[in-house]
N, C-alpha and C positions, 0 to 999 in steps of 0.2 A: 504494500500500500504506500503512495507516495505522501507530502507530506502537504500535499492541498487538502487530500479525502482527509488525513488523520485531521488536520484543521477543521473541516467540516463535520467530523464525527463527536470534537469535541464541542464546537459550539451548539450543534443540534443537540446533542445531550445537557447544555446549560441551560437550551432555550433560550437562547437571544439570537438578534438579528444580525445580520453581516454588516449593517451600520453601524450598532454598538460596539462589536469586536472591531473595526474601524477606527473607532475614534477610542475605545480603550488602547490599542499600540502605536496612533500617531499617524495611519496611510486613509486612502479612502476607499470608498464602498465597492466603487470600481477593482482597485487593487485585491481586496477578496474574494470576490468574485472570480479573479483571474487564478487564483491560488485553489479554487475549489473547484475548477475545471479546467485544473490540468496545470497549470502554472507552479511557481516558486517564488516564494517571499523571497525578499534579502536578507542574507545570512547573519548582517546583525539587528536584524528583526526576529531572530528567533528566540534570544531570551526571554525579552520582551511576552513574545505569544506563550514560552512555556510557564513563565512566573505566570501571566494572565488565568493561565487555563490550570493552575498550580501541579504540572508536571512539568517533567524533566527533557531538555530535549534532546536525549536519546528516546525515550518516548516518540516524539516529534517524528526523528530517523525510521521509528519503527525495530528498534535494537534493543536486547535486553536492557533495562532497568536496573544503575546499580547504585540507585539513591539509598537504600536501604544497609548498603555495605559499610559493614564496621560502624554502624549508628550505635552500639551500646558503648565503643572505644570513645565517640565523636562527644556522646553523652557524659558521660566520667568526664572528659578531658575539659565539656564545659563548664563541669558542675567546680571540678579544681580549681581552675583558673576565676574563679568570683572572688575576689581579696575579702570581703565583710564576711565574717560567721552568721550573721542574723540574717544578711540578704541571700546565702547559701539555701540556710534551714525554708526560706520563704520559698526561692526559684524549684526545689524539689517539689514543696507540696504544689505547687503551680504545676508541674510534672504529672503529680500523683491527680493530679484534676484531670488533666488533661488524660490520662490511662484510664482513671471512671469512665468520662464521656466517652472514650472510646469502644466501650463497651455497646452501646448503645449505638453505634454508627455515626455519632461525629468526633470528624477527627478536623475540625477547624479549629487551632488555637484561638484566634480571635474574635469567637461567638461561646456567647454564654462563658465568658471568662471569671475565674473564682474571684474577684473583687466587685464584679457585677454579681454574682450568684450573692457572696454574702451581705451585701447591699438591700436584699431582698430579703429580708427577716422572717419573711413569712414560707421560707422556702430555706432548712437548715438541716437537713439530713440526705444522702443518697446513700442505697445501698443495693450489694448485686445479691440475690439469691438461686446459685445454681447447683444441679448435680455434681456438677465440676468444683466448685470451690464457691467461696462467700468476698463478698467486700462488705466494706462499712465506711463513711466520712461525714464527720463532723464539718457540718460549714458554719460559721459564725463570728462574730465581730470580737467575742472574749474569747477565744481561739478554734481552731481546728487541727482535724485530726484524720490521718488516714490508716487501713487498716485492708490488709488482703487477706486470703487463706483459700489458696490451692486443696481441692480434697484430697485426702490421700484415702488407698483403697481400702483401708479400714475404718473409713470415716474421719469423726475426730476423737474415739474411743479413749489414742493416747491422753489423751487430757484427764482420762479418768484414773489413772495408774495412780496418781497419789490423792484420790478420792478422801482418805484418813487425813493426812496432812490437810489436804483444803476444808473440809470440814472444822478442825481446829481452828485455822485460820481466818473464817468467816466469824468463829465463838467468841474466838480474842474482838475482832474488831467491830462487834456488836454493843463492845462495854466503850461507852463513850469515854469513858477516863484515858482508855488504852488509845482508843481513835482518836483523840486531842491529845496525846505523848506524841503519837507517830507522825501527827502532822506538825506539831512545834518542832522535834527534831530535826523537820527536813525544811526547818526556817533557818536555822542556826548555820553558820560558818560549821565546817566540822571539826569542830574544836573536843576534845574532851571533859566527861561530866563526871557527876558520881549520881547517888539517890536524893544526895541534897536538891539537887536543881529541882528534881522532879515534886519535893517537897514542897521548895519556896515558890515553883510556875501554879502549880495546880495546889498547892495547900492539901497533898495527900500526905497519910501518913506512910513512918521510914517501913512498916511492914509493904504496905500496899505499893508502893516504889519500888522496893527488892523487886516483888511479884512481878509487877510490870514491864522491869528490864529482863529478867526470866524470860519471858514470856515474848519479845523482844530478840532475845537469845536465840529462843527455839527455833523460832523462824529466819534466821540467820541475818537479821537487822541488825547486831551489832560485834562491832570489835572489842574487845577485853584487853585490858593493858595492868599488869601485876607491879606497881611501885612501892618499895619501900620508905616507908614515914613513920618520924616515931618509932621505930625500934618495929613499925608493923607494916605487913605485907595489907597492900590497901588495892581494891580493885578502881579502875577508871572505864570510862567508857566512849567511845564511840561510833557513829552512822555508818552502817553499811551500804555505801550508796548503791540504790537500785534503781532504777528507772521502771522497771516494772511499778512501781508502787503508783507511777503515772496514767497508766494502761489501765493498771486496775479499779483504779479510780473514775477514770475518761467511760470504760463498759461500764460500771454499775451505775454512772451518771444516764450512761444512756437509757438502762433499764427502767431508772422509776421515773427519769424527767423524760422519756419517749417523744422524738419529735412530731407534730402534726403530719407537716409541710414536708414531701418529699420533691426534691430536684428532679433526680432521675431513682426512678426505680423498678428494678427487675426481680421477679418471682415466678419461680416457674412448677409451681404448685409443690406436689406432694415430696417436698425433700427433708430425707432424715442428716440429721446433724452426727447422729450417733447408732450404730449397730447394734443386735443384739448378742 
């Protein structure tokens, strides 16, 4: 196929006229006309037409396609090269927006972009529900959040393996005392403590502070530092930093505040989360 038809094939497919693709690249109506039966643009007329029609012009040629080569090197290499940490963390989730929508068949960066989505308060959830795996994203102005999970052929079963363990861990942090330590902690510089802090923050007693950092312990939230003072072996403490604690907090947000307003969203009925 030469590269009047492919020109013809892709503006019949936009639906517009050989006048608007005219005056979109700068020639006139005449001149497409000539390119669609039978003719050739000029050769630096043809990025022009491939940006317009947003391929590539090998495309154009009728040659394989090799825009998509090494795009996850091209990606990395962009995401490095951004000097700000903050504008990093931002241009990824902009990424991860743009990987939902794609889900759903648009793949235009510049429509329905996440600062426009979050803009629209009334529309702060997307999420994908399939046999294949699950997504989830938070859209909103006090933050957001993304989230995937490929299925694996066991479902998400794994997740239950320390079923004991989560259980405990839900127990603890049902007792608001424990739930206001964990989250002051993770205010704090991580500096080291003892039981007093948790005494003079929360006005508990030195038994129910022991308990707390235990408790604390168990779940591997903290580090232990054995100093001598006083002729005595004295415990210290501090944060074992997790970022999980983020996660966990971000899903069980979602569970009881559940958003209305969904963006995009996929569900494709009867899908088990877990086997038996």
């Amino acid at each position: 196929m030469n590269i009047g038809l492919k020109i013809k094939e892709l503006r019949t497919k936009k639906r517009i006229t050989q006048e608007e693709l005219a005056k979109a690249v700068g020639v006139s109506t005449q001149a497409v006309s000539k390119w669609e039966n039978g003719g050739l643009p000029d050769i630096e007329l043809l990025p022009s037409i491939a940006n317009y029609f947003n391929v590539s012009t090998d495309f154009l040629f009728g040659l394989p396609s090799h825009e998509f080569d090494n795009c996850e090197q091209l990606i990395a290499k962009y995401i490095a090269a951004i000097p700000s940490k903050k504008d990093k963390y931002q241009e990824v989730l902009n990424m991860c927006w743009n990987m939902e929508k794609s889900f759903f068949g648009n793949h235009d960066v510049n429509k329905c972009t996440l600062d426009e989505t979050i803009a629209r308060k009334d529309l702060n959830h997307s999420q994908i529900v399939q046999k294949e795996g699950v997504t989830m994203m938070r859209l909103a102005e006090d933050g957001s959040f993304f989230f995937i999970a490929p299925k694996p052929e066991t479902a998400f079963n794994f997740l239950l393996n320390t079923k004991q363990k989560q259980l405990k861990a839900f127990e603890l942090l049902s007792k608001e005392d424990f739930y206001n330590v964990l989250i002051f902690l993770n205010t704090r510089d991580n500096k080291n403590f003892t039981s007093s802090l948790l005494m003079k923050e929360f006005g508990l007693s030195l038994e129910r502070s022991k308990e707390i950092i235990e408790d604390l312990r168990s779940l591997n939230l903290l580090d232990t530092t054995e100093i001598e003072l006083d002729d005595e072996i004295r415990n210290t403490y501090s944060l074992r930093n997790n970022p999980a604690i983020i996660g966990l907090l971000s899903f069980v947000d979602m569970i009881v505040n559940r958003p209305n307003g969904f963006c995009y969203n996929i569900w494709d009925g009867n899908v088990k989360y877990f086997n038996k």
